[in-house]
Backbone bond lengths (Angstrom), bond angles and torsions (degrees), N, CA, C in turn:
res aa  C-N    CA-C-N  psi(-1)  N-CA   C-N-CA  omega(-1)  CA-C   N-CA-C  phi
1 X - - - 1.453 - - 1.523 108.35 -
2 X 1.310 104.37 135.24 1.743 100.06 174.94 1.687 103.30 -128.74
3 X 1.003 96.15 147.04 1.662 129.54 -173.43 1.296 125.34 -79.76
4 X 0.678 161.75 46.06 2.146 146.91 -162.80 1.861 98.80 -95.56
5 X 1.870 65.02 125.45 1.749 77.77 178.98 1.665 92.18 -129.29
6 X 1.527 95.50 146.50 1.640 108.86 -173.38 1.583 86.87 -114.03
7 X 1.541 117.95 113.33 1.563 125.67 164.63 1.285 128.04 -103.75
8 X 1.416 98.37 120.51 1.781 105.80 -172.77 1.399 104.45 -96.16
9 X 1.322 100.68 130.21 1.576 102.62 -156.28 1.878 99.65 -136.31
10 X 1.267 92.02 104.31 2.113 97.60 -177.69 1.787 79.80 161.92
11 X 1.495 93.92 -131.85 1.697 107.83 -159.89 1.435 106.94 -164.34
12 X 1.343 93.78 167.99 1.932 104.32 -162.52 1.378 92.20 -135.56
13 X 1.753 134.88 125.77 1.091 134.42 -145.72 1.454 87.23 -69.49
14 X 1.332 121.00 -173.83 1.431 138.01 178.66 1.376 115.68 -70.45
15 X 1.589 109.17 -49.81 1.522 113.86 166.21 0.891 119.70 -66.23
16 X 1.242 143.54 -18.81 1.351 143.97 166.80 1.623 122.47 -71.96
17 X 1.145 101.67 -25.40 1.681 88.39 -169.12 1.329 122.80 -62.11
18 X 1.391 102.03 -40.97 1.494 89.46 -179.24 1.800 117.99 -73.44
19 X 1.091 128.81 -6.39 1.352 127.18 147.61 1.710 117.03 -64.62
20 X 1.449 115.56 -63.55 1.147 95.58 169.62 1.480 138.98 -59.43
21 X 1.440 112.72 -23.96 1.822 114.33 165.90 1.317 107.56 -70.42
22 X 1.105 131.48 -27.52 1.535 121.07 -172.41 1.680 103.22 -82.44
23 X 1.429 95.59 -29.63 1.935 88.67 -166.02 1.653 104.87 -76.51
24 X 1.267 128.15 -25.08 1.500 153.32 176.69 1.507 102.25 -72.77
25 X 1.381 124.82 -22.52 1.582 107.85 -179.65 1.475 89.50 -108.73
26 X 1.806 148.68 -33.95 0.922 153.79 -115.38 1.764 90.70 -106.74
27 X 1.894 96.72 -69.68 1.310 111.59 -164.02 1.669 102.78 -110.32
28 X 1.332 139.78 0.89 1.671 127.12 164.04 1.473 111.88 -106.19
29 X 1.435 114.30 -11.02 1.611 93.08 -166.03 2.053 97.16 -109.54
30 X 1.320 145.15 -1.41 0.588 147.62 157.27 1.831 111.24 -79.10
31 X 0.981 131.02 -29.95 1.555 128.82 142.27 1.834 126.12 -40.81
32 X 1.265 103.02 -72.05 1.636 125.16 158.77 1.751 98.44 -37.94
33 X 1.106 146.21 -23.84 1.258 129.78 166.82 1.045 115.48 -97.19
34 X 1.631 121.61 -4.50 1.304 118.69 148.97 1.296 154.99 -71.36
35 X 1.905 85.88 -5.36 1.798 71.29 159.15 1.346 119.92 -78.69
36 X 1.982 83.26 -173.27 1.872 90.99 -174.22 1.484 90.94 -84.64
37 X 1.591 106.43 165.46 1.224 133.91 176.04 1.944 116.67 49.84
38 X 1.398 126.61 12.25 1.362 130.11 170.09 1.464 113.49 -49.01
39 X 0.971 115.60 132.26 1.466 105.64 170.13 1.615 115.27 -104.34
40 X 1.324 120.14 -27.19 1.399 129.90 166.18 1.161 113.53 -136.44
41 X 1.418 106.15 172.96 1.355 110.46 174.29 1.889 106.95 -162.73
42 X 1.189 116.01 122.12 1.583 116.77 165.22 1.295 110.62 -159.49
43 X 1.648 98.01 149.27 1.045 115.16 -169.52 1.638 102.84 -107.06
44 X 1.608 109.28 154.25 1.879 110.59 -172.70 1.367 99.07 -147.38
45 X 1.480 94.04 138.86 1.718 92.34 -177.89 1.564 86.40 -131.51
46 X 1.914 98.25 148.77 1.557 105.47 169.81 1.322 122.03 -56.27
47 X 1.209 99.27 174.25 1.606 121.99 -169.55 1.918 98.65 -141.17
48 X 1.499 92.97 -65.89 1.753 87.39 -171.50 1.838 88.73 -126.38
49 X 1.045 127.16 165.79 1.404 149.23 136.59 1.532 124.37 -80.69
50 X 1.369 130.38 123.73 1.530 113.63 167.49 1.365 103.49 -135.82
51 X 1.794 89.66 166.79 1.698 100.01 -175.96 2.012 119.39 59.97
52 X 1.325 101.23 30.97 1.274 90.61 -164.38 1.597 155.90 39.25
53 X 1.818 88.51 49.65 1.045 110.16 176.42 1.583 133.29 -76.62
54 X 1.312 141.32 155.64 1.186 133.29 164.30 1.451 121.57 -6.46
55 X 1.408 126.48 111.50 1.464 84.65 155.74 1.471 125.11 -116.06
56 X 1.366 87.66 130.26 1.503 128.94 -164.38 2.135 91.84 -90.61
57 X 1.312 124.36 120.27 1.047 150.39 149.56 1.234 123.83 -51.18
58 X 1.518 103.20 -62.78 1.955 112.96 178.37 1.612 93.99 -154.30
59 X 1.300 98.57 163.43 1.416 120.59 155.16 1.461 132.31 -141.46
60 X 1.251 128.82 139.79 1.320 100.74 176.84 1.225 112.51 -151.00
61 X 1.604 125.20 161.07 1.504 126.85 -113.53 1.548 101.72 -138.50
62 X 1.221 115.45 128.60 1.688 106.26 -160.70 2.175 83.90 -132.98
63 X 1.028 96.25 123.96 1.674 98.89 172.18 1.541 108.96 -83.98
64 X 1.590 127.79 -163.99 1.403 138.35 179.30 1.127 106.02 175.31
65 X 1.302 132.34 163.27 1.838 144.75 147.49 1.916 101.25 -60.06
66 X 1.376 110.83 -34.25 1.176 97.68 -144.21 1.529 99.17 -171.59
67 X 1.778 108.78 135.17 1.194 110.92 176.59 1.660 118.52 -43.02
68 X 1.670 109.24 -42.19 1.116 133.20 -163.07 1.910 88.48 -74.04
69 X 1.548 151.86 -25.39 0.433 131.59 -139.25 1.889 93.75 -122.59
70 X 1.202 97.52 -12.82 1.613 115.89 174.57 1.546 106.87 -74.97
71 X 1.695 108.25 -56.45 1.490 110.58 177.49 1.571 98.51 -52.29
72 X 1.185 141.67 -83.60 1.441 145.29 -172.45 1.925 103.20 -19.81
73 X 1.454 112.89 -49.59 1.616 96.91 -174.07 1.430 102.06 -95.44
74 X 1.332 133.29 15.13 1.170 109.67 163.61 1.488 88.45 -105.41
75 X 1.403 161.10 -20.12 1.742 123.43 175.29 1.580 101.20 -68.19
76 X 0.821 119.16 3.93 1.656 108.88 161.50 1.607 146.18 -40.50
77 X 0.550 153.45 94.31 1.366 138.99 -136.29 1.457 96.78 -57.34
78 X 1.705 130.53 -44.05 1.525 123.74 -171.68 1.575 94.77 -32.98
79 X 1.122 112.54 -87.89 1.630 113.29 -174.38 1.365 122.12 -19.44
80 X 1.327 125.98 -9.12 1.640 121.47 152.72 1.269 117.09 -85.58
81 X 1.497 110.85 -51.63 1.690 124.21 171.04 1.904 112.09 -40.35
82 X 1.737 103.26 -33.04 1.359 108.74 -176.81 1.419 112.06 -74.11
83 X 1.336 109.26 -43.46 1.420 129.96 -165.00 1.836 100.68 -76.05
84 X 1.528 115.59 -22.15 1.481 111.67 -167.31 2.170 98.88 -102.74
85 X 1.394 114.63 -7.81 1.457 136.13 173.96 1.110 92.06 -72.44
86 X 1.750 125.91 -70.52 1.418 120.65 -160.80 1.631 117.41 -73.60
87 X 1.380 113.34 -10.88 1.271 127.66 178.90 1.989 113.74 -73.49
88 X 1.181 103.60 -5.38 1.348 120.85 177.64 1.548 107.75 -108.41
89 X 1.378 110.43 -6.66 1.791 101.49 176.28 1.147 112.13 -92.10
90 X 2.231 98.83 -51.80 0.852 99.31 -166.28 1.884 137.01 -53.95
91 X 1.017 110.24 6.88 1.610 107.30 156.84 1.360 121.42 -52.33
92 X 1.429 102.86 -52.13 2.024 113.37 -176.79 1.384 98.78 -63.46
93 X 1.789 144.16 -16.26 0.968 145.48 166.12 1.210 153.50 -87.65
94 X 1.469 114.56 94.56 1.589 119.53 -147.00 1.563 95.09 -100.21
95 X 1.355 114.00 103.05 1.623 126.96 170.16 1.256 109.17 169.54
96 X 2.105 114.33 -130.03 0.987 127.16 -166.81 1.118 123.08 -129.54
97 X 1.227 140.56 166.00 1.498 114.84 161.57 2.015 94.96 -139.51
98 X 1.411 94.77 146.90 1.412 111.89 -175.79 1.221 109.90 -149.09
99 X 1.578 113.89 158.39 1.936 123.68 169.10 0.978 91.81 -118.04
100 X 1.874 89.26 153.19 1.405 116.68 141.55 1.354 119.02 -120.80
101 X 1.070 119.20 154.89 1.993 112.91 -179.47 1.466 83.68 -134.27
102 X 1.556 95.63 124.61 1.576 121.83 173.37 1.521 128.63 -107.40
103 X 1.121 155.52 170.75 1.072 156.02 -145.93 2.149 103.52 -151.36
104 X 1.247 119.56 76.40 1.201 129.06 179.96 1.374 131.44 -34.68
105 X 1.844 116.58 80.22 1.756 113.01 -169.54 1.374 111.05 -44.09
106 X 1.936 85.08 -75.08 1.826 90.36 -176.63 1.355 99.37 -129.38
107 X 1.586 118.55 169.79 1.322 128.42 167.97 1.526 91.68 -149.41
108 X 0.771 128.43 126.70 1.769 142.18 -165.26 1.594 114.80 -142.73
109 X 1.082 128.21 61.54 1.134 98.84 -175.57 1.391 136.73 -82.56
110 X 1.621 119.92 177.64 1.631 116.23 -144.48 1.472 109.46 -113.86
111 X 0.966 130.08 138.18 1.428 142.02 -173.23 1.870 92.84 -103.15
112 X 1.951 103.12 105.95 1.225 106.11 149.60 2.055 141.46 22.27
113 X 1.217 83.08 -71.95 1.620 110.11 173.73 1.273 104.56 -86.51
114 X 1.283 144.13 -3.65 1.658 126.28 -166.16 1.951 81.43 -121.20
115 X 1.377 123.22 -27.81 1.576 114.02 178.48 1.295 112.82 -86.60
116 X 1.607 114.90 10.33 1.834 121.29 174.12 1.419 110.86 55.95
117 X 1.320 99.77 48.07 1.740 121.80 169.37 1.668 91.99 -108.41
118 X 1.421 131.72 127.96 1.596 128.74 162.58 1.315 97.50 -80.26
119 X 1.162 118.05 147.31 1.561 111.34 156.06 1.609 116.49 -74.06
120 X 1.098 118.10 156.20 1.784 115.40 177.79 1.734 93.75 -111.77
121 X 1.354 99.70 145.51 1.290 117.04 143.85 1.430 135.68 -94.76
């Protein structure tokens, strides 16, 4: 499984965010499921930074079978339509924007009881 995440990395004034989070779940991430062959798609916006990390604003997360299968949905035309969507935010967006395309070790997920959480009644 491979990954591409596009990270916007700066800040979106205060008044803005909630326009820009709504327009990013409303009008970019229902596009982003348009390409061909995606298997997921989500978008994540910070909360905290630590250790002096990036700060990263949002990111958001496009799955595949296959590098080869990522190149194929981005000559797509969506990927202009995407690229001409975000071209209308980016005003509310004071930074950068960059990828990474990753290559998926593990994704495992955890059953409650196996992360030594009890459930309560």
């Amino acid at each position: 499984m491979i990954v591409r995440t596009a990270c916007f990395e700066g800040t979106v004034k205060p008044e803005d965010v909630d326009r820009f989070d709504a327009f990013v779940a409303d009008e970019v991430v229902p596009l982003m499921k348009h390409f061909p062959g995606v298997r997921s798609v989500r978008v994540l916006r910070a909360l905290s930074i630590e250790d002096e990390g990036p700060r990263l604003y949002m990111t958001f997360e496009s799955c595949y079978d296959s590098v080869e299968a990522m190149e194929r949905a981005f000559a797509d035309p969506v990927r202009q339509a995407l690229k001409a969507r975000i071209a209308q935010i980016w005003p509310f967006f004071h930074g950068r924007l960059f990828h990474i395309t990753q290559k998926v070790l593990a994704d495992e997920a955890v059953q409650a009881a196996e992360s030594g959480v009890a459930e309560r009644v």
